[in-house]
C-alpha positions in Angstrom: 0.0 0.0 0.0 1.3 3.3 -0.6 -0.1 6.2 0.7 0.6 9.9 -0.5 -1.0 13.0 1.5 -2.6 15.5 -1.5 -2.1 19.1 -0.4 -5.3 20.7 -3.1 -5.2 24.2 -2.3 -1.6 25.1 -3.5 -1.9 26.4 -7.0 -0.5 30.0 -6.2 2.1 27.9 -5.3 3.2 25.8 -8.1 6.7 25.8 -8.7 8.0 25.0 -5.5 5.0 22.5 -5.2 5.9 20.9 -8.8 9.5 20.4 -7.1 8.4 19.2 -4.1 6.4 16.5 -6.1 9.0 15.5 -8.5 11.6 15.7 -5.9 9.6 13.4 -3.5 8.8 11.0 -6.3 12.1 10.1 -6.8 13.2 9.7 -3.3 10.5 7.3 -3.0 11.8 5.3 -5.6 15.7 5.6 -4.5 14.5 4.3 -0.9 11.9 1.4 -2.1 14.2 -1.0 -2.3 14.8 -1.0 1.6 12.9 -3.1 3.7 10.4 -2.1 6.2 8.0 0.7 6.3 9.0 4.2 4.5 7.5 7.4 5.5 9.0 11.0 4.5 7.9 14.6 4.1 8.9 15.5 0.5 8.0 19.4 1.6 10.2 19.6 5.0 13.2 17.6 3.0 12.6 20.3 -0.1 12.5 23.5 2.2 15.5 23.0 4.3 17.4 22.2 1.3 15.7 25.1 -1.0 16.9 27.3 2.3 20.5 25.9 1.8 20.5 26.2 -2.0 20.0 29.9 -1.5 23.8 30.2 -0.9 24.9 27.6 -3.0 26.9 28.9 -5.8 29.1 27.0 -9.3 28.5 23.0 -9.2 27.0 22.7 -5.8 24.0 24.8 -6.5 24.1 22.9 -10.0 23.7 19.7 -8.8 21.4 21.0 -6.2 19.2 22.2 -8.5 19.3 18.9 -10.9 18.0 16.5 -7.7 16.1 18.8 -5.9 13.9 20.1 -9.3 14.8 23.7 -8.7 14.4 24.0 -12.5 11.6 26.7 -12.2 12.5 30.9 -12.3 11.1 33.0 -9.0 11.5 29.7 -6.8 11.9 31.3 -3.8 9.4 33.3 -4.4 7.4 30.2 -5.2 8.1 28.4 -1.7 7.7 31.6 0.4 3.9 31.3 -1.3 4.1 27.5 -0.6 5.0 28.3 2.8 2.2 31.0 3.4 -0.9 28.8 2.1 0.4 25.7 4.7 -0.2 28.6 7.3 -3.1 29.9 6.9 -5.9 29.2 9.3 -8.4 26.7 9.3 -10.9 25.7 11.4 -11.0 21.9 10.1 -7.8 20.9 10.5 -4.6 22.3 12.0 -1.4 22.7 9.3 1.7 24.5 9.9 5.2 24.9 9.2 7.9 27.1 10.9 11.7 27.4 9.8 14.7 28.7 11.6 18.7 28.7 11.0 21.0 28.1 14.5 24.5 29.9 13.9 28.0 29.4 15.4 28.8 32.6 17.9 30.6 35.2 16.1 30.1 33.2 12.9 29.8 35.9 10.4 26.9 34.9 7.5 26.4 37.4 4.6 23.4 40.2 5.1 22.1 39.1 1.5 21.7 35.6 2.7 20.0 36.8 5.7 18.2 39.4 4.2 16.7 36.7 1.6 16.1 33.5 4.4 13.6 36.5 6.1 11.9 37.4 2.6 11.5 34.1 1.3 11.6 31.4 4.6 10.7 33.4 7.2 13.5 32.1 9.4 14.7 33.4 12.6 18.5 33.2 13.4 19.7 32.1 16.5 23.1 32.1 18.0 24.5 28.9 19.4 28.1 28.1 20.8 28.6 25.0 18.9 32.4 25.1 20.1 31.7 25.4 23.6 28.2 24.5 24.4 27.5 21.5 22.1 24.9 20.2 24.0 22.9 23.0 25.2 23.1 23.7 21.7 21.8 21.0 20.4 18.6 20.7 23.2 17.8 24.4 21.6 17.2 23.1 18.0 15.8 19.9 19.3 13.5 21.9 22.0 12.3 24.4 18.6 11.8 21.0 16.4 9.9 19.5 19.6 7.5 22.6 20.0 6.9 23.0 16.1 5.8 19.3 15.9 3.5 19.3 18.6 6.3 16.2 20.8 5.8 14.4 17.8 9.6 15.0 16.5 11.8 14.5 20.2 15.6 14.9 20.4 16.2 14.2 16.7 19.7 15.7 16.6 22.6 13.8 18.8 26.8 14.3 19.4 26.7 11.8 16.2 25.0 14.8 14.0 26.3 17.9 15.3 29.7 18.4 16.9 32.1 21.4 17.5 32.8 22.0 13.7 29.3 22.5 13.2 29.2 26.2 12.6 25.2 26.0 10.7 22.3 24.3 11.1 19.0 25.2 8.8 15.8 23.4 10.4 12.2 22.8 8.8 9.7 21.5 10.9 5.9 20.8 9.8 3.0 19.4 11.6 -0.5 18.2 10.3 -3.4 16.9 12.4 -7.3 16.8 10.7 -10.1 14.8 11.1 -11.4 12.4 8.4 -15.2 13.8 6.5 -16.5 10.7 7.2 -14.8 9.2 10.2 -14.4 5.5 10.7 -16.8 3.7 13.1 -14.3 2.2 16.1 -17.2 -0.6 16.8 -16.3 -1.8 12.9 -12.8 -2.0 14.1 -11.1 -5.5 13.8 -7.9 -7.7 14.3 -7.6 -9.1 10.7 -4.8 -9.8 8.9 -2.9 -7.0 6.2 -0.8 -8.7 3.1 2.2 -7.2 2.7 2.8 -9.3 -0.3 1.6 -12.6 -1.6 3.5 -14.5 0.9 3.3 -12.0 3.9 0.9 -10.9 6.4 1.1 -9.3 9.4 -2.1 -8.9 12.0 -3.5 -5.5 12.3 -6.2 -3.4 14.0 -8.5 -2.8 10.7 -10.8 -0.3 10.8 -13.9 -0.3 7.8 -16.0 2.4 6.1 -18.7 2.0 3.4 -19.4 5.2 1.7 -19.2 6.9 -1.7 -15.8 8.0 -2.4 -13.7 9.4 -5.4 -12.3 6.3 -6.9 -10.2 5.1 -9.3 -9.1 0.9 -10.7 -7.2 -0.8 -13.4 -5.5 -3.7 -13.9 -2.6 -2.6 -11.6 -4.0 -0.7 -9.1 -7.1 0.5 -6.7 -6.9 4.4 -5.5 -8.6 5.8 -3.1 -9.1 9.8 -2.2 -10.1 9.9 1.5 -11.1 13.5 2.5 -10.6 15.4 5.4 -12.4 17.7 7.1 -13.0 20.9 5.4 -12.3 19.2 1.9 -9.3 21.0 0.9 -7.0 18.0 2.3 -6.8 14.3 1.6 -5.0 11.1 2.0 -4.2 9.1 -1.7 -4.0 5.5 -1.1 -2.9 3.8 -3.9 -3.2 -0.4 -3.6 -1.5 -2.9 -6.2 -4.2 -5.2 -7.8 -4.0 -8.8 -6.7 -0.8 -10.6 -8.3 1.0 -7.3 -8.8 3.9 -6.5 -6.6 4.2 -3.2 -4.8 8.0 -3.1 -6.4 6.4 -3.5 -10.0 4.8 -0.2 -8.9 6.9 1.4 -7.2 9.1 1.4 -10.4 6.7 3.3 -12.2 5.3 5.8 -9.7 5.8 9.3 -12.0 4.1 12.4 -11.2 2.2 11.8 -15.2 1.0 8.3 -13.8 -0.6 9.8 -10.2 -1.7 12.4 -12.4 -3.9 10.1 -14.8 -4.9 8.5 -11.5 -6.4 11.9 -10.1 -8.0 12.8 -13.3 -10.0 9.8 -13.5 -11.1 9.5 -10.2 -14.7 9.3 -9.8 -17.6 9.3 -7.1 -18.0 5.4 -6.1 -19.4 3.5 -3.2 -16.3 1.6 -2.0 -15.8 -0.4 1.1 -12.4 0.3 2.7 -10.5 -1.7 4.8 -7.9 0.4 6.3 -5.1 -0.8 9.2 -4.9 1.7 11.9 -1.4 2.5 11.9 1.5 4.6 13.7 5.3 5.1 12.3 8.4 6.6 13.4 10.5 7.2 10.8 14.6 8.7 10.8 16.4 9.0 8.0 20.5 10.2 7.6 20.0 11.8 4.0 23.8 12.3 3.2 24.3 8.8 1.1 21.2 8.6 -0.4 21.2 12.7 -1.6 24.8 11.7 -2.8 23.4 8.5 -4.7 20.6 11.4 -6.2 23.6 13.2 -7.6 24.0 16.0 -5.1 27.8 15.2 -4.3 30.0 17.9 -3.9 27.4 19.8 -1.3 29.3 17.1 0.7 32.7 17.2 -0.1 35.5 19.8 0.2 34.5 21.0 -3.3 31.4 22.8 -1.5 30.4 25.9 -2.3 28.6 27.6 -0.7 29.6 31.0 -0.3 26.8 32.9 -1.0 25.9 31.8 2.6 29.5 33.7 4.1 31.1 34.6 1.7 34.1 31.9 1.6 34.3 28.5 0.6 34.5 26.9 4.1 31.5 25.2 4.6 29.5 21.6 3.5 27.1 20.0 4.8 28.0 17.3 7.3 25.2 15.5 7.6 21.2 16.1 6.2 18.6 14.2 8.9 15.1 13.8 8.4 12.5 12.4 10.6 8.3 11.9 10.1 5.8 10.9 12.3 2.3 9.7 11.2 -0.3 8.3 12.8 -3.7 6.9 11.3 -7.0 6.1 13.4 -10.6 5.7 13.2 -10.7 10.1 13.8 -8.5 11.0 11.3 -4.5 11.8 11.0 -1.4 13.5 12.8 1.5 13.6 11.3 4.8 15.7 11.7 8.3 16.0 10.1 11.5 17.8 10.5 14.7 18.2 8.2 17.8 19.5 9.5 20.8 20.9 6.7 24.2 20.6 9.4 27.1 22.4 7.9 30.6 22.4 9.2 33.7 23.9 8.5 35.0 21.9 5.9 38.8 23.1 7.1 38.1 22.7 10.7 40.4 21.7 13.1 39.9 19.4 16.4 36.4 18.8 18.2 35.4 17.8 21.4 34.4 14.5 20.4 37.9 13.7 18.7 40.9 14.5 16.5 40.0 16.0 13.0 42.8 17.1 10.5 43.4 21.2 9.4 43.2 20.1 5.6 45.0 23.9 4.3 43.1 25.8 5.5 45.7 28.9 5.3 45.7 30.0 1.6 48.4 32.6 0.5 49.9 33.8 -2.6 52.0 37.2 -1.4 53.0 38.6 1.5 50.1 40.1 3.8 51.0 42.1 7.2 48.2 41.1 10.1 48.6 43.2 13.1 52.1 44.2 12.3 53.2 40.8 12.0 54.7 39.1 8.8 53.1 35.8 7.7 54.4 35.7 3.8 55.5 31.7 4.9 51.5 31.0 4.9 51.5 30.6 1.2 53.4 27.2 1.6 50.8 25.6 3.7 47.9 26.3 0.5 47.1 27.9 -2.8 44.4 30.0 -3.7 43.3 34.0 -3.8 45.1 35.7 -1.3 42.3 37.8 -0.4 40.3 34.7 0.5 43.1 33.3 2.1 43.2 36.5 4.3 39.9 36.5 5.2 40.1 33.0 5.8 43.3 33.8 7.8 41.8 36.5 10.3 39.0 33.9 11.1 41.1 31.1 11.6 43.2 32.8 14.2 40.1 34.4 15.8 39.5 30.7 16.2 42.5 29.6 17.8 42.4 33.2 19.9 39.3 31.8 21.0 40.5 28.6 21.9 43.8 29.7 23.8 41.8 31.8 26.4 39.9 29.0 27.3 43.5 26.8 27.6 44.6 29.9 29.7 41.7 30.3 31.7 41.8 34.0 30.6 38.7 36.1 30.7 39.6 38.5 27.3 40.1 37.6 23.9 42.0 40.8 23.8 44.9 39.7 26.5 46.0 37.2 23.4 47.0 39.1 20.2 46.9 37.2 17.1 50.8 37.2 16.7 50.4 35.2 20.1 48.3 32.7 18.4 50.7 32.8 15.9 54.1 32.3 17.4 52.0 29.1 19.7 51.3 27.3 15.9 54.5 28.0 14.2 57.0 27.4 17.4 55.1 24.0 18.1 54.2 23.3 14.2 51.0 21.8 15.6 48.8 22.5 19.1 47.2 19.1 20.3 43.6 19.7 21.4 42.6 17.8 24.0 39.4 18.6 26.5 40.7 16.5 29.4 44.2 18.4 29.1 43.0 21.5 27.7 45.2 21.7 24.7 44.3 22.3 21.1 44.3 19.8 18.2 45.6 22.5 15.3 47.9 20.2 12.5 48.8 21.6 9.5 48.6 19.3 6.8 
């Protein structure tokens, strides 16, 4: 059985909705082939990533765009339209989405990219200390995904998704709960048994309705369009025929074939048999975006400096998780997506040891403070400029990091040529919490 929630009243909304769609479609059929129950929100997936596309620039926003259907002009303009009409009020069912991006202290992020998350994603920005609160940090995203999912969505982030490096995090969070038009009679209710195939059943609670819905069979398939409340909402179900696998049509689920589907639906009286049914669903997107074709988003040929203006950051890790739950009443259902980026030229996190990969780039000499640091050039190559900028952040960094080793209260009591002398004297600082030392190799 497959099951697809219809949002009807989205046609000022069409591109983004298209991409959602097509975009959703082929995830499904990318994650088919696993075993078990499979339950995603195409829309929070597409939003969190449309939010991180924003400041994707050269192949990374090229790829982006490939898996993610971003083919359509004004689509920002197209989700912020999206976003709106989830939003708006209704006294049948309750529908809304909320998005928000948690920031590294002192992590500078460009005001265009700010200035557009507003506009378009009406996203808040909030300051975390990634580097020296990890987990407080992450109990504030997962308290904002919590609240925006009504407890559906609990502690979805860990220390395995998030760590010291992590210097962005872009969150979508949406939550659904309406009552069916014709609710299902919990006397009717039964233990019977569900096939999952020709060979496999499992016993469920199955609840059953006779009534005249919109209605639609071939050779291949039953669908079914089950209203809610208020009409503008309903669940699809689609059901392979007898003798016909749900791989066979899983294989050919295309937005032209659930199209035809809709198109030819018509009133019937049908008898449903429907399992009451909960799921709990996490997904860790990063291999299965990378299977897609979105690849270097993950890799050190990242860009993504429209975000801040360098090319320092990836995305370390995309995590998704959906709730749903279906009764005799109707449905709740809830979702969240969060985009982690780290500094893809980081150096040590609490957790453990990770490598400076050249992160100094240089191509003359540059004076900082005074203080000559021409022999940068041999640790990189690149645009000097960038290598400056990434330069003055980089030792901000390690500034940061040696008044916490010296149990200093001020920044300022270090200069940077003190940072300085401390990585060239000992070639490279070992950062260790227990010891209070600093993991800083150059490589």
């Amino acid at each position: 059985m497959v099951i697809v929630f219809l949002f009807m009243s989205m046609c000022l909304a069409a591109n983004a909705a298209n991409s959602v769609n097509l975009f959703g479609l082929d995830l499904y059929r990318v994650l088919a082939g696993r075993q078990g129950n499979i339950f995603f929100s195409p829309f929070s997936i597409s939003t969190a990533l449309a939010m991180t596309y924003l400041g994707a620039d050269g192949n990374t926003a090229l790829q982006m765009k490939q898996v993610l259907h971003f083919e359509n002009e004004g689509l920002h303009e197209s989700f912020s339209e999206l976003i709106a009409s989830l939003n708006k009020p209704s006294e049948a069912y309750k529908l809304i989405t909320a998005n928000a991006l948690w920031v590294q202290k002192n992590y500078p992020l460009l005001e265009t990219f700010l200035r557009d998350i507003d506009r378009y994603y009406r996203a808040p920005v909030n300051t975390v200390d990634f580097v020296s609160d990890l987990d407080n940090s992450i109990r504030r995203v997962n308290d904002w995904i919590e609240e925006k999912t009504a407890g559906k969505i609990n502690n979805m982030l860990t220390r395995d998704d998030v760590d010291s490096l992590t210097r962005l995090i872009l969150t979508n969070a949406i939550y659904f709960k309406g009552r069916w038009k014709i609710p299902f009679d919990e006397k009717l209710t039964k233990k019977d048994f569900f096939y999952v195939n020709e060979t496999t059943k499992v016993e469920v609670d199955m609840m059953e309705l006779t009534e005249k819905f919109e209605y639609y069979e071939d050779d291949q398939v039953q669908v079914l369009k089950l209203p809610y409340a208020g009409s503008s909402l309903s669940m699809v179900i689609v059901l392979p025929r007898a003798g016909v696998e749900l791989i066979e049509l899983e294989k050919d689920l295309t937005k032209e074939r659930i199209e035809r589907w809709m198109k030819n639906l018509s009133e019937t009286r049908v008898q449903v048999f429907l399992p009451r049914f909960k799921i709990l669903e996490r997904l860790s997107m990063n291999e299965t975006l990378m299977k897609m074709g979105m690849v270097d988003a993950f890799t050190d040929r990242a860009d993504f400096s429209k975000i801040d203006g360098t090319h320092m950051l990836k995305i370390q890790n995309v995590i998704h998780q959906a709730f749903v739950e279906v009764n005799e009443e109707g449905t709740e259902a809830a979702a969240a997506t969060a985009v982690i980026c780290t500094d893809l030229h980081g150096v040590g996190t609490s957790t453990g040891e990770k490598t400076a990969s050249r992160w100094i780039y240089g191509r003359r000499d540059l004076t900082l403070d005074g203080l000559n640091v021409s022999k940068l050039s041999e640790f990189g190559i690149g645009n000097w400029h960038r290598g400056y900028q990434r330069f003055r952040v980089r030792m901000k960094w390690v500034c940061e990091q040696l008044v916490r080793v010296r149990q200093l209260d001020d920044p300022s009591k270090i200069h940077h040529r003190d940072a300085i002398r401390d990585v060239f004297h000992y070639g490279q600082i070992v950062r260790n919490e227990n010891v209070g030392q600093i993991v800083l190799p150059f490589q």
